[in-house]
N, C-alpha and C positions, 0 to 999 in steps of 0.2 A: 399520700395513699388515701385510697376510698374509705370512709367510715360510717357506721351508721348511728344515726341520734334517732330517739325517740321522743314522739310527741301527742301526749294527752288532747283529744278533741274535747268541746264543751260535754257532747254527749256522753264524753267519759271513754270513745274506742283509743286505740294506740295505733298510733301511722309510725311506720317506719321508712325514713327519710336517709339517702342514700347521699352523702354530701361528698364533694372532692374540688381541687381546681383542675380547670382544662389544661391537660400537660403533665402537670402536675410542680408546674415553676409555683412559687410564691407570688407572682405576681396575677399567674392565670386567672380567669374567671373562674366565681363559683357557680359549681353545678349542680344539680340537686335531682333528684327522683325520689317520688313517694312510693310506699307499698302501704296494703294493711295488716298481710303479712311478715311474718319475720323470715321466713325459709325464702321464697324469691327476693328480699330485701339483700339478704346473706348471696344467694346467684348473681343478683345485678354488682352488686359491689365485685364480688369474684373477677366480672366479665371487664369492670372497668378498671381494674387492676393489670387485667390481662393485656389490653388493648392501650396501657403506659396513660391510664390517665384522660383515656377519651371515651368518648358514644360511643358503645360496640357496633358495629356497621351494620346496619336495616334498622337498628332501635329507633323508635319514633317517640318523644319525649310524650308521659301519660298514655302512648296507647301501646309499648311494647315494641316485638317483631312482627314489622309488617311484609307481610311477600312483594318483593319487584313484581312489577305487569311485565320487565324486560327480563328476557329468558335468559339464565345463566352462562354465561361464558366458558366453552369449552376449553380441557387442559390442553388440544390442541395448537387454540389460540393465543397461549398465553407465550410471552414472547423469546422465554429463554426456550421452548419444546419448538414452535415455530422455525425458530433460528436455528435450529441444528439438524432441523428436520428440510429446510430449505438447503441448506450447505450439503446433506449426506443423500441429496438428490439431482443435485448439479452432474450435467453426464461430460462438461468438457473442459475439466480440470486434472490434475494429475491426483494423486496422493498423496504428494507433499503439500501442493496447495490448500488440498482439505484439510489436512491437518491443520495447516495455520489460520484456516479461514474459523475453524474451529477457537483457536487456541485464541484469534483475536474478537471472539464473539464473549468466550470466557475470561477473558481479563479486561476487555477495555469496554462491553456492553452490557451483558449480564447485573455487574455488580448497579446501574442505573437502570436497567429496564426489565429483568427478570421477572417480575409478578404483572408488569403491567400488558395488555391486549392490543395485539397484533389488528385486532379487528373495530367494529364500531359498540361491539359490547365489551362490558364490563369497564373497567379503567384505562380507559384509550393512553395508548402511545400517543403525543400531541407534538405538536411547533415550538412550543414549548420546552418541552423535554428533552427535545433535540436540541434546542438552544444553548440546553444547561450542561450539557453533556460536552457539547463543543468548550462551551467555557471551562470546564472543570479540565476537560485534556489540557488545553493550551495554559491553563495557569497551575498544573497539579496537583487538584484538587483530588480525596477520592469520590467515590458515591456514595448515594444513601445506604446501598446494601453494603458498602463495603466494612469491615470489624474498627470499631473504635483503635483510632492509632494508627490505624493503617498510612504508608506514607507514598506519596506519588510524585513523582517528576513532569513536568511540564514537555511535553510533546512541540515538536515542529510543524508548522504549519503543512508542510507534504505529508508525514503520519497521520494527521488529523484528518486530510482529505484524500487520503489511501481509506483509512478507516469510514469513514462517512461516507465512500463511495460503495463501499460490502454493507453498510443500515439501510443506506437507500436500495441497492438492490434487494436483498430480503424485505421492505416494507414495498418495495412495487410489484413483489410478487403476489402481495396481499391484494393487490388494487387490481392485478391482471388475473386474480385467480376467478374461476366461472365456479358459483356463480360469488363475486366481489365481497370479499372481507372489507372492505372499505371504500370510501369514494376517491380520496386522493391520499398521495405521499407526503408524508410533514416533512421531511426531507427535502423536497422540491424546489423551496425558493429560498435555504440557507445561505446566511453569509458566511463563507468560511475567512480562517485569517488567513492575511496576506502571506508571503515568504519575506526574507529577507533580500530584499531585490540588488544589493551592495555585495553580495556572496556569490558567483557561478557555481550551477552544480556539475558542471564539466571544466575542468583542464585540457590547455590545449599546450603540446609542445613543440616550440621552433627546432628545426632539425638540431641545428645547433645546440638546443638545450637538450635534447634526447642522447646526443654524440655523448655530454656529459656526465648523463647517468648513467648512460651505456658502461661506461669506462670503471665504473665504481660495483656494477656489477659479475659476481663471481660466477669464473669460466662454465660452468657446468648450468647456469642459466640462461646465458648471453643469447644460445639460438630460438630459445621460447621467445624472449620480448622481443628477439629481429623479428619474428615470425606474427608475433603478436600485432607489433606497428606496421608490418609490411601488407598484412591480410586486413587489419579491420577485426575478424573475428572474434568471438567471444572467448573468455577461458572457458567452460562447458566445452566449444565446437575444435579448439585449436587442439585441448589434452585429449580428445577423443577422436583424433586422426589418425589414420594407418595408411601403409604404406598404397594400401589397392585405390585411395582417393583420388591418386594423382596420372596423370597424363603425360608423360615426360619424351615421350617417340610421337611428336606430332608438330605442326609446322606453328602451331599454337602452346604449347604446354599449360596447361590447367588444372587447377583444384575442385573438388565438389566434394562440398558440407554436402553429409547426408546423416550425422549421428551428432549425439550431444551428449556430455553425462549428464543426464537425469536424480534427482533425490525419492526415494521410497520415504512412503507418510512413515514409516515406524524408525527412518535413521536409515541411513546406506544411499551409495545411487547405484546406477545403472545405468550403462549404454541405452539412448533410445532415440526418438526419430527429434529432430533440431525442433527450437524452441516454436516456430511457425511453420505453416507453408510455406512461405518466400525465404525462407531461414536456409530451404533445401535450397540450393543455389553453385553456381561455378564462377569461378575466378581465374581469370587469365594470369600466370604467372611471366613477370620481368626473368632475363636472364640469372640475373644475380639470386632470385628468390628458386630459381630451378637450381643452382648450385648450391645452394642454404639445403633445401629438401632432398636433393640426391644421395648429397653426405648423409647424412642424418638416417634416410630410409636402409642405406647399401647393410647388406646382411640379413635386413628382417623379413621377415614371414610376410605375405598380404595382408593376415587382420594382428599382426602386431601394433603396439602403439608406437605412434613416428618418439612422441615424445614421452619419458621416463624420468622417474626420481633417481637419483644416486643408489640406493636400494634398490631398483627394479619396482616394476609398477605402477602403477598413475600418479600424476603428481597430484598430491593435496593441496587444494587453493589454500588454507590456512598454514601449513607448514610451509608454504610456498612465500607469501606474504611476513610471516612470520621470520624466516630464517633465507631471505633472497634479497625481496624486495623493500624492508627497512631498513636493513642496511645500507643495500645499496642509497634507497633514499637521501640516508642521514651522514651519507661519506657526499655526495653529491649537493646538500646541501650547505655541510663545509667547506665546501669549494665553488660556492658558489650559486646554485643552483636557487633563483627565489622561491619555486612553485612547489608542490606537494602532491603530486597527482596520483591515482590509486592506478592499481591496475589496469581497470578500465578503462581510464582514460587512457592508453595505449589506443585503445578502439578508436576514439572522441579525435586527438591526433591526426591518425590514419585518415580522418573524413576530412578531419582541416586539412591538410595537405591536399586532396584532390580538389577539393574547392581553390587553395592557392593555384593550384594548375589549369583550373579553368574548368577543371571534369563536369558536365552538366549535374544537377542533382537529380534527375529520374534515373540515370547511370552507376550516382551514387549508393541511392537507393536499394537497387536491386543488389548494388556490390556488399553490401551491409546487411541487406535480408529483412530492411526494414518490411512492416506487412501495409504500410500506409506512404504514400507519400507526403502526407501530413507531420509522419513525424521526424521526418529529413529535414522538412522547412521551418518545424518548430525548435529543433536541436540543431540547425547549424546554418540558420536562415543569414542569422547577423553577419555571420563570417562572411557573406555574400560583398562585403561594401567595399573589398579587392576589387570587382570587378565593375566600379561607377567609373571608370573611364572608357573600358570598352560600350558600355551603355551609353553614354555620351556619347563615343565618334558614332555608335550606329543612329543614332538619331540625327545629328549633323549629317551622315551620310544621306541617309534617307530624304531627308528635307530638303538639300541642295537639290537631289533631283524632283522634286514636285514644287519647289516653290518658282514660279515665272519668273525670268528676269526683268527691271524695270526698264524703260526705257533708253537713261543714259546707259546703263549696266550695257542694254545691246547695242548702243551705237561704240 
């Protein structure tokens, strides 16, 4: 703690001498400030108390507080009010998104960069900070703000760069806003960590192995995951189908995703428009899958749901999961089954198998509702190495006809 000593001059005045270590460790450096009074001696000390042991911020040793020539830092700038004021002005997210984009502003950014600026004044957000921030995620660190004790978990390398993809966007808003809180994004040229490249984050099931879990799940779910691995579609777009989707009187019969269940920011969902634009979409229905959906619909209303809990009503993906699909899981993997696949991967599945068929992937694509075709090629690129034989004869094809014959070849 700061104290003060006093000390007789030759002329006989009294200085009063503000002594502490920097920190306030036993090892710190000593600090000192003079007064000749006793009452600002008595303040200073206060202030270095206040501030754990350090220079109160502007104090300039022997001359006091001195005014920055740099203009103070608006509370708009500062980066916990920034960040939520960027988020609660986003016009093409939902409400549940905002909420989370909130909720991971306040737990995983806040406690590191709360007081620091958005901008080029005051205590800049830096490359640095970002640096430290990624480290402290990946090894479970907490932050500086965060309460003595506090304890954290180590994040996966895709959390890390899901979350450092919502900093950099809030810190390029600073750089694109007119006229420029800043000149660049310290964000920008991040290393983030690798994943675990020995891990798939997709499962894929050979018909075969799908037969087998089929078998182990209970009657009253069976025609969800037929419907599930038959379509591709999501759980959101399949639990929110009704009977008027379908096309069943035509030389074609067809499906069309046109709704989704949606989540409300305060908890609940809601019927609303599919996940994308290319999300609205039609699918040609196989015989077998018109006989799946005929049963199923015969009785209901047009905006009835095709598919229902045991209770009536939409089925809950966690109740769903919870008392369906671990089951079945874990009777499937006693018998046999090596893989573990979640729901989703139903979906994942659906795409291997048209890729084993040969289906072109712009085809796929559209079947899936992807909004890129980039991300067809990125999630189911590999699965493509089925088809290096067909690649092969076409290029042998092709060749034989442009390459000349030699001479003995045509005698």
């Amino acid at each position: 703690m700061a104290s003060i000593k006093t000390y007789e001059r030759q002329s006989g005045d009294i200085t009063y001498t503000v002594v502490w270590r920097a920190g306030g460790s036993r090892t710190g450096d000593w600090c000192r400030e003079s007064f000749d009074d006793e009452t600002p001696a008595e303040r200073f000390r206060d202030l270095v108390n206040g501030h754990g042991q350090q220079w109160p911020p502007g104090w300039v040793k022997g001359r006091g507080f001195v005014e920055s020539s740099e203009p103070p830092m608006p509370e708009s700038e500062k980066f916990v009010v920034y960040a939520h004021n960027y988020v609660g002005l986003l016009t093409d997210i939902s409400d549940h998104t905002r909420t989370n984009y909130t909720r991971f502003i306040d737990n995983h950014m806040v406690p590191w960069f709360a007081e620091l600026s958005v901008s080029e004044r005051g205590d800049k957000l830096t490359r640095d900070h970002v640096s430290q921030w990624i480290l402290d995620l990946q090894n479970g660190r907490p932050g500086p703000l965060h309460p003595p004790g506090t304890k954290r978990r180590s994040y996966a390398a895709k959390t890390i760069a899901n979350l450092h993809g919502l900093l950099y966007s809030i810190l390029q808003s600073a750089v694109n806003s007119d006229p420029a809180l800043r000149d660049s994004n310290p964000c920008a040229h991040t290393k983030l960590p690798k994943g675990n490249d020995t891990e798939d984050d997709e499962v894929f099931l050979e018909p075969e192995e799908y037969a087998l879990l089929r078998r182990h799940v209970r009657a009253d779910a069976v025609d969800i995951i037929d419907a599930l691995v038959s379509t591709g579609l999501r759980w959101g777009e399949v639990t929110a189908l009704q009977p008027r989707d379908f096309t069943f009187v035509s030389k074609r019969p067809t499906l069309r995703v046109q709704r989704a269940w949606k989540r409300r920011g305060e908890g609940g969902t809601f019927l609303g428009a599919p996940k994308t634009k290319k999300s609205r979409r039609t699918l040609v229905l196989t015989p077998e899958q018109v006989q799946l959906f005929q049963r199923i619909c015969k009785g209901k209303k047009p905006t009835d749901l095709v598919f229902t809990a045991p209770e009536g009503g939409a089925w809950h993906s966690g109740v769903f999961h919870a008392h369906r699909w671990k089951p079945a899981l874990k009777a499937a993997n006693a018998a046999g089954l090596t893989k573990r696949p979640r729901i989703h991967d139903l979906r994942h599945t659906h795409a291997s198998w048209l890729i084993a068929g040969k289906v072109p992937l712009p085809v796929i694509q559209a079947r899936l509702g992807h909004e890129s075709i980039t991300t067809t090629v990125d999630r189911y690129g590999h699965l493509l190495d089925s088809s290096d034989d067909e690649v092969v004869a076409a290029v042998e094809w092709a060749m034989a006809a442009t390459v000349p014959l030699s001479v003995a070849e045509a005698a």
